[in-house]
Every structure is written in structure tokens, then in C-alpha cells.
N, C-alpha and C positions, 0 to 999 in steps of 0.2 A: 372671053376668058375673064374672070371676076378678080380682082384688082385686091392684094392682100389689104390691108391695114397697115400705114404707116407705122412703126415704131415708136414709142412714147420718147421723149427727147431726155437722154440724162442727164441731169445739171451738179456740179459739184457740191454746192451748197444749196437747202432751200431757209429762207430769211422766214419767221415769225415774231412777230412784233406787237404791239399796242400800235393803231392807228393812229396816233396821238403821234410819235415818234417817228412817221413816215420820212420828215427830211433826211432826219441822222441818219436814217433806215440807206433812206437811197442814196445818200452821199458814202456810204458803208458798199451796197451792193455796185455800185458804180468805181469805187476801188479795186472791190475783188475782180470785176471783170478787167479794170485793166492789167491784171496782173495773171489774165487768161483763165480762170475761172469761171464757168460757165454758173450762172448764179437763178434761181427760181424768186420772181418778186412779187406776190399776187399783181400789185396793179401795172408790171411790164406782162405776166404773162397770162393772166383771166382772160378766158374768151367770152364778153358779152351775150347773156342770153341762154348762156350752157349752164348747167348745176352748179355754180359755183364748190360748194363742198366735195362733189365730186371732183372735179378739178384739180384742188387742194391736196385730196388724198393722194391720185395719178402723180400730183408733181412729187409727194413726198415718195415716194413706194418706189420714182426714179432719181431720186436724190442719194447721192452719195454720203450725206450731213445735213442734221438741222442745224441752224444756227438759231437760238433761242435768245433773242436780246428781252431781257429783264431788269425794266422797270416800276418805280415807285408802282406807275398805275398799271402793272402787268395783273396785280391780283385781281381787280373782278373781270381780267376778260375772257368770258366762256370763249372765243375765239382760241387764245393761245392756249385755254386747256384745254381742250379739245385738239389740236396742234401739237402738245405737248405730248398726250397720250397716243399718237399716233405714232409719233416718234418712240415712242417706248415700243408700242408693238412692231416698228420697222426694225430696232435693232434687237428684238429678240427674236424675230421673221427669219426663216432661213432663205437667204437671199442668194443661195446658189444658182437661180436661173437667173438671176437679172445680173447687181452689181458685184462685182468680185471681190472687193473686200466687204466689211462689215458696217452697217450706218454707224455715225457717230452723232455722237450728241454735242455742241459746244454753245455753251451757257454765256451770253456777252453782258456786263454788268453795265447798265448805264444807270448813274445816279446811285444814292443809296442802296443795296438790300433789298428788295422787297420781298415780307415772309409771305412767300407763296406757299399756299397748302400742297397744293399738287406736285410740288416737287418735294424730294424728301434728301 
């Protein structure tokens, strides 16, 4: 008998950031979990070897929230825009088979502003 496909694992929040920022980052995601929030961090949960981008998208697509921390050096990272728009397509994705409510977006300001073009 052929063995279904695990389930994609829902996590409450998924973190995107400037690599640059990763302590704050994980001193952040390491919070939310203790406060039972099931948290997506690419380097807790990248699996070595697999599409990374893929990946990335899976975790967003079962995320309940981005959380979008924006920094000075947020603007040139094709990563977070890339990230960023995906998030926009999750929360305007009718997400009636997966999560039950609606994705959200929350924008975490560390440092200054940065005028990021992609966000409006």
C-alpha cells in the first residue's frame, strides 16, 4: 500500500530578513517560540541539498504570517524581494484549503526606514 505524503508542517509565523541581521533575527524567532508560536527560520528549517527556493515558498504557502523585519540594508536584497512578493501573492491566494484564516503581513522596523521600492 503506497504511503501518502506527509503534510507540509504549518508554522505561525515565517521570518524574512537580511542575512546580515540573522542574530536579532534568531533572538526574535527564539522568543516567538517560547511563547508557543510555531516559527519558520530558513537556517532552523532548510533542508540541505533540496531546492532551497522551493523550500522557502512550501514554508511560506504554510505560514499563517510573514513577518518582514526591515532594515537599512533590506533594499538591495533580491532575497527579501522576492520573499516579499510572495507574501503578497499568499495573501491575496484564496487560502481556503490550507489555513483558515487569511496570511498576514507584519512589517518589523529595525533601524531606520529603509525606502524599499517594493513595498508601497
Amino acid at each position: 500500500m503506497p504511503q501518502r505524503p506527509l503534510a507540509p508542517p504549518v508554522y505561525d509565523c515565517f521570518l524574512s530578513y537580511r542575512s546580515a541581521r540573522f542574530d536579532w533575527v534568531e533572538t526574535l524567532a527564539r522568543n516567538l517560540v517560547s511563547q508557543g508560536l510555531s516559527v519558520f527560520l530558513d537556517r532552523w528549517g532548510l533542508i540541505p541539498g533540496e531546492d532551497f527556493p522551493t523550500q522557502l515558498d512550501g514554508a511560506l504557502k504554510a505560514s499563517r504570517a510573514g513577518l518582514l523585519v526591515a532594515s537599512p540594508d533590506t533594499v538591495d536584497s533580491e532575497w527579501v524581494r522576492n520573499e516579499w512578493n510572495r507574501m503578497l501573492a499568499n495573501r491575496s491566494a484564496d487560502r481556503s484549503g490550507g489555513a483558515a484564516a487569511p496570511f498576514r503581513i507584519v512589517p518589523l522596523l529595525l533601524g531606520p526606514m529603509p525606502a524599499l521600492p517594493f513595498i508601497r
